[in-house]
C-alpha positions as CSV (number, residue, x, y, z in Angstrom):
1,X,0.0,0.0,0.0
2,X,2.5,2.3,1.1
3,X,5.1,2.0,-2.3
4,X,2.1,2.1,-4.6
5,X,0.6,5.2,-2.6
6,X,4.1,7.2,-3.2
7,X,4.4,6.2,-6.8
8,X,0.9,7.4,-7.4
9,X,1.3,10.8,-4.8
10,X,4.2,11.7,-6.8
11,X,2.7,11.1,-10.3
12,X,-0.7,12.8,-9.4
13,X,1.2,15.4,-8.2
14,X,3.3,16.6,-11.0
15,X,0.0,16.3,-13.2
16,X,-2.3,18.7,-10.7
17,X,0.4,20.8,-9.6
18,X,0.9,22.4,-13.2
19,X,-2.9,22.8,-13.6
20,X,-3.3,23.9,-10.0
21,X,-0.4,26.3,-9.4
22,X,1.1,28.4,-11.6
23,X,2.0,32.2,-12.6
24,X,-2.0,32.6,-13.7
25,X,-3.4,31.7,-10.5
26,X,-0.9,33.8,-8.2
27,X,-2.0,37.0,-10.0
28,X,-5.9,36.0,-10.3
29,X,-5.9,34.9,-6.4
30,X,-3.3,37.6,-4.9
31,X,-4.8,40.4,-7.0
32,X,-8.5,39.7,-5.5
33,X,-6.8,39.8,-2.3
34,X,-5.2,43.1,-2.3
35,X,-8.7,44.5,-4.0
36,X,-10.8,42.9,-1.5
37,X,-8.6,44.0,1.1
38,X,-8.5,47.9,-0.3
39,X,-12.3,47.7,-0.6
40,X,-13.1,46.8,2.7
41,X,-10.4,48.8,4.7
42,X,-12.5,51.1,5.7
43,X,-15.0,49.5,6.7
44,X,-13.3,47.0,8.8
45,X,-11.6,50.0,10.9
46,X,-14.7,51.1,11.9
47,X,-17.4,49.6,14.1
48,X,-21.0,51.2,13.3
49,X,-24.0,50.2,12.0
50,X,-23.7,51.4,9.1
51,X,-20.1,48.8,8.2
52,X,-21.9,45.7,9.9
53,X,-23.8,45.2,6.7
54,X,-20.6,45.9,4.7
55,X,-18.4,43.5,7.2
56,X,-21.0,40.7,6.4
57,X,-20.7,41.1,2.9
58,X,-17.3,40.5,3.3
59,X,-18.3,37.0,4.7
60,X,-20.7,36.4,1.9
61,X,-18.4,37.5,-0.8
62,X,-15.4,35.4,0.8
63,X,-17.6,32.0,1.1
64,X,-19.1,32.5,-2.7
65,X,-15.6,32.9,-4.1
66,X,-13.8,29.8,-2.6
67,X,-17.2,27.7,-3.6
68,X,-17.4,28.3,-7.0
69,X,-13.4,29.0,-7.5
70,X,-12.3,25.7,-8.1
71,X,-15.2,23.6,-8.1
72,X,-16.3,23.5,-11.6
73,X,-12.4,23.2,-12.7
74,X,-11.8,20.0,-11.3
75,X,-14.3,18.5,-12.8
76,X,-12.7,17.6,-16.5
77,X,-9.5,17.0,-14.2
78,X,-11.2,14.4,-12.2
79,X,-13.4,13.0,-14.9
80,X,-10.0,12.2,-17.0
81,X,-8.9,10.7,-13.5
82,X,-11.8,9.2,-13.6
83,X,-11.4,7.3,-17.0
84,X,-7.9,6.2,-15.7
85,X,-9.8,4.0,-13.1
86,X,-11.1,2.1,-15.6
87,X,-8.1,1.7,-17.6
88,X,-6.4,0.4,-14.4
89,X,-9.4,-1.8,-14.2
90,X,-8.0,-3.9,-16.9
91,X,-4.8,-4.6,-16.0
92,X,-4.6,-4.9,-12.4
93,X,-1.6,-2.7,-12.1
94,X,-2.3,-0.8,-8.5
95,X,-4.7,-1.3,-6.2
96,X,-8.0,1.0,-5.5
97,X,-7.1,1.8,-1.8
98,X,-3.8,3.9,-2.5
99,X,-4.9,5.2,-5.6
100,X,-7.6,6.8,-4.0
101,X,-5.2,7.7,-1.1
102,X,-3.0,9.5,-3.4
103,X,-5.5,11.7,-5.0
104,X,-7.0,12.7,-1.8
105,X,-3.7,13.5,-0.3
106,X,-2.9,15.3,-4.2
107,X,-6.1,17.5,-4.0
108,X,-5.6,18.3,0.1
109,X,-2.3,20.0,-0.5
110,X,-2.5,21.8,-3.3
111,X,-5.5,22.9,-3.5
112,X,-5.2,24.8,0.4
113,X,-2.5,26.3,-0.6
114,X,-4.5,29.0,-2.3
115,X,-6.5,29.7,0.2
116,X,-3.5,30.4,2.6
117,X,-2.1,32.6,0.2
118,X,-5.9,34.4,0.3
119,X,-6.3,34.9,3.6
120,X,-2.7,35.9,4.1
121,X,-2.8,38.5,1.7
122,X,-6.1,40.4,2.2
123,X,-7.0,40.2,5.8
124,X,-3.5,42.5,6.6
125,X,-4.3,44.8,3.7
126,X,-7.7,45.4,5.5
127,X,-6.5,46.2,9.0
128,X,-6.2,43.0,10.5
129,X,-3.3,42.0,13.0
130,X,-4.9,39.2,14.6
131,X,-2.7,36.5,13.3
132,X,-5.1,33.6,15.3
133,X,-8.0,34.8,13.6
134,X,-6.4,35.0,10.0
135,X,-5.4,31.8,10.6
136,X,-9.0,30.2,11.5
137,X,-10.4,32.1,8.7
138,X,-7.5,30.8,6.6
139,X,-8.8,27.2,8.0
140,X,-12.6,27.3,7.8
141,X,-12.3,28.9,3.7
142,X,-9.8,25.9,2.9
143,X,-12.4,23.3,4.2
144,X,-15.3,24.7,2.3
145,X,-13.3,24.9,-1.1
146,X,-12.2,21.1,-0.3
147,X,-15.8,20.8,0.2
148,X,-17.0,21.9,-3.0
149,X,-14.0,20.7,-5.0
150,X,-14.7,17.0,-3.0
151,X,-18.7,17.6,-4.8
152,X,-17.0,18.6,-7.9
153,X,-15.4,15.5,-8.0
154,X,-17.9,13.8,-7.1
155,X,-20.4,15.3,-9.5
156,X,-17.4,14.1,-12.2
157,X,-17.7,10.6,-11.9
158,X,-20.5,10.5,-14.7
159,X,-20.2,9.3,-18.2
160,X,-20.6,12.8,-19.6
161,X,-18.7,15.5,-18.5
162,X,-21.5,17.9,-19.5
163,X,-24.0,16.3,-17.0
164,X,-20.9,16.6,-14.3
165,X,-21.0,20.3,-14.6
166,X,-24.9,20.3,-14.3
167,X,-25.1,18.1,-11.6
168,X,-22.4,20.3,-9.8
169,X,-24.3,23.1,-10.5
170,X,-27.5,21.9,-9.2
171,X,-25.8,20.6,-5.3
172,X,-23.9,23.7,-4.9
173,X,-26.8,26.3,-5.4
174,X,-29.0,24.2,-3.4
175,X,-26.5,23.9,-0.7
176,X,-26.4,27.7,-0.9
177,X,-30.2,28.2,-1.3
178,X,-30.7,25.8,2.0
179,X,-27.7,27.7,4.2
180,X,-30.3,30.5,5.7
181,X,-28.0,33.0,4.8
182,X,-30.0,34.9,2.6
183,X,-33.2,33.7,3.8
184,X,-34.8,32.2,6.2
185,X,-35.9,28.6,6.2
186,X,-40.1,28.9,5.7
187,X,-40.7,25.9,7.6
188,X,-39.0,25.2,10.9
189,X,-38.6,21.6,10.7
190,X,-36.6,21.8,7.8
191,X,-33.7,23.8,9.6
192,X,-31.7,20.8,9.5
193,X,-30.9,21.1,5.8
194,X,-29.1,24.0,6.8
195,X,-26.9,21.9,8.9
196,X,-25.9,19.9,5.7
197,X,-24.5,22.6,4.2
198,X,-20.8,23.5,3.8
199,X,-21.9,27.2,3.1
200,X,-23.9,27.5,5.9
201,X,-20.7,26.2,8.8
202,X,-18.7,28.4,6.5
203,X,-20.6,31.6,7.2
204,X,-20.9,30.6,10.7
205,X,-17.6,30.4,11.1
206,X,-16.3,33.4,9.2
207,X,-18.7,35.6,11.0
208,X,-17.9,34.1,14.5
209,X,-14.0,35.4,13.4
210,X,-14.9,38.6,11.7
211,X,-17.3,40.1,14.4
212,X,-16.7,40.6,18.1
213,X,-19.0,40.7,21.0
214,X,-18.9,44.7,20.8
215,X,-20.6,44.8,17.5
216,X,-24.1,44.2,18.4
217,X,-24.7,47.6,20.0
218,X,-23.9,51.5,19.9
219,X,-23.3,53.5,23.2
220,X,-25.8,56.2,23.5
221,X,-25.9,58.5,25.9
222,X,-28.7,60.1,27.9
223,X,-29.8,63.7,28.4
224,X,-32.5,63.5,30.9
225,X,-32.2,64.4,34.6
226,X,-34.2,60.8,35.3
227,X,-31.4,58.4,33.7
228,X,-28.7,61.0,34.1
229,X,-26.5,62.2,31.1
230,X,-24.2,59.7,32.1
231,X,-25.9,56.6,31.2
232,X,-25.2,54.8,28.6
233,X,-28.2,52.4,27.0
234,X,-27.4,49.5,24.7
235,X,-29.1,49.3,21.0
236,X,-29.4,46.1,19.2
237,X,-28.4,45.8,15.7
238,X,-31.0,44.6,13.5
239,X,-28.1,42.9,11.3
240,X,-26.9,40.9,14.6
241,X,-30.6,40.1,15.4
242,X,-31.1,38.6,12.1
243,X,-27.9,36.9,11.8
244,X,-29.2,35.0,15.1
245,X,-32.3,34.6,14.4
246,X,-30.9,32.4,11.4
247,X,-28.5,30.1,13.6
248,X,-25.7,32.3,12.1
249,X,-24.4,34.3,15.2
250,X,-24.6,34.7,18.6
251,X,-23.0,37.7,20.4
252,X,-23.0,35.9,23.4
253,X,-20.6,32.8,22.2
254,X,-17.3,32.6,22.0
255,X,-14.8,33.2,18.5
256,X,-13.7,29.5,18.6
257,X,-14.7,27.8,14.8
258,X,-14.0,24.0,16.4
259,X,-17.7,23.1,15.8
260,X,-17.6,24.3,12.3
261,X,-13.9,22.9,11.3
262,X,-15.5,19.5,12.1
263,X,-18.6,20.1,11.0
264,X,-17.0,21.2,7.5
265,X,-14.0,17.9,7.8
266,X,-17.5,15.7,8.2
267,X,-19.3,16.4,5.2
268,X,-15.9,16.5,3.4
269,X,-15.1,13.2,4.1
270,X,-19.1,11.8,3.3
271,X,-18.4,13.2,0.0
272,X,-15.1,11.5,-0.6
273,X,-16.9,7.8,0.9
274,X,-19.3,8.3,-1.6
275,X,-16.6,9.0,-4.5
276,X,-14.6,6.1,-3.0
277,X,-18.3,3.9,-3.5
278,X,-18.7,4.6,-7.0
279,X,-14.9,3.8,-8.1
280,X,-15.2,0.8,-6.5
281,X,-18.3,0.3,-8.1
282,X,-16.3,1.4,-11.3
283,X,-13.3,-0.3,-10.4
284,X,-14.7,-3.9,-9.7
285,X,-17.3,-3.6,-12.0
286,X,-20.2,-4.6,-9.8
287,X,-23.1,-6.0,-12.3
288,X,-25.8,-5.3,-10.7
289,X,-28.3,-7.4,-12.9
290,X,-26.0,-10.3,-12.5
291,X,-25.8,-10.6,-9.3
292,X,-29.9,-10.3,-8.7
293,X,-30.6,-13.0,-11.6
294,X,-27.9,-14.8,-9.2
295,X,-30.2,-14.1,-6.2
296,X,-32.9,-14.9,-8.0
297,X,-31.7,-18.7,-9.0
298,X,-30.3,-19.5,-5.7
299,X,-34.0,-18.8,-4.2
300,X,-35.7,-20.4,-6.8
């Protein structure tokens, strides 16, 4: 296992790596770093109403872009990988288990690294200093894009490439559409699709880093001789009050994003299961009808 999941690491590597990383994809991902960053400078400096719409757009934009960024590109890579399961298929030269092995650990590395170079980039342009938060933000949008690229892949191991793309399509915006970050689930008991979706642990857990416990209120201060021009009263922020209302955020917890890095690693690893099903399916060639007219003789 080990010799044939080396050979395969370094021969999956060399082929991703030049597809993955590469001149292109520095400028595309550190220029909409620095631009992100310059947009939102401002209003990351400064904590008022007003920017707690703006901050959460930041979270919005942030979780949109590492979905769709490489989701819909792996899919002709894997669906080639794909083809080469089969081709393996007939001559028995490695095994499933470390080919699979090699690909996962091939996709893990390379494709977090662009995230890290994201996160590492924009969050100091905008203000930030907070090293421990850039780096749990720099975790939580590295799980979500192996999340989507793991449903890309998934969505790949078709016949047609074509219906790959629409099928990738289809899971992502309803992942998206079922989050409750843009709306509201209409029917309470069906909350718990939320909980099945990447985009929805990823907004969590972006927001839990972005926002502090002194962003759901505004000091005013009071005139009257009653309350005394000294007191200070607290005023909710409809943003906040939505966001937990939703199951987004709560004020009151703490900035930890354990929940949602497991949370995220869980559904990430269902995904690859269920792409290590269907090459085994693939890889074995499982015939179905044979084995129930099988069934069917032994009973009869």
């Amino acid at each position: 296992f080990v010799k044939q999941a080396v050979y395969i690491f370094h021969q999956q590597f060399r082929i991703y790596f030049s597809s993955c990383c590469n001149l292109l994809r520095l400028i595309e991902v550190g220029g909409m770093a620095l631009l992100t960053g310059q947009v939102f400078r401002r209003d990351f400096e400064e904590a008022v109403e007003a920017t707690i719409y703006e901050m959460f757009s930041l979270v919005q934009l942030i979780s949109i872009t590492w979905t769709f960024t490489r989701m819909y590109s792996i899919i002709p890579l894997q669906h080639q990988w794909f083809k080469s399961i089969q081709i393996v298929h007939k001559n028995r030269r490695f095994s499933l288990p470390p080919m699979l092995f090699a690909r996962f650990m091939v996709l893990l590395l390379c494709e977090c690294l662009w995230p890290a170079v994201f996160c590492f980039i924009c969050f100091p342009v905008i203000g930030s200093g907070d090293w421990n938060t850039i780096c749990k933000i720099f975790l939580l949008v590295s799980l979500n894009s192996i999340c989507y690229i793991s449903l890309g892949a998934a969505c790949a191991l078709v016949n047609s490439m074509p219906y790959g793309m629409i099928f990738a399509t289809i899971m992502s915006q309803i992942s998206i559409l079922v989050s409750g970050v843009f709306a509201t689930m209409p029917v309470s008991h069906t909350e718990w699709l939320s909980k099945r979706s990447p985009f929805f642990w990823t907004v969590r857990g972006l927001t839990k880093c972005i926002f502090v416990w002194s962003d759901n209120y505004r000091c005013v201060h009071g005139s009257s001789d009653i309350e005394g021009g000294d007191q200070c009263f607290i005023e909710e922020s409809l943003a906040i009050d939505l966001l937990e209302r939703r199951g987004i955020y709560d004020p009151s917890s703490d900035d930890g994003v354990i929940e949602e890095c497991i949370a995220l690693l869980i559904l990430a690893m269902c995904i690859q299961i269920f792409i290590c099903i269907r090459c085994v399916f693939s890889f074995y060639r499982i015939d179905w009808y044979k084995l129930k007219r099988i069934k069917s003789s032994i009973i009869s």
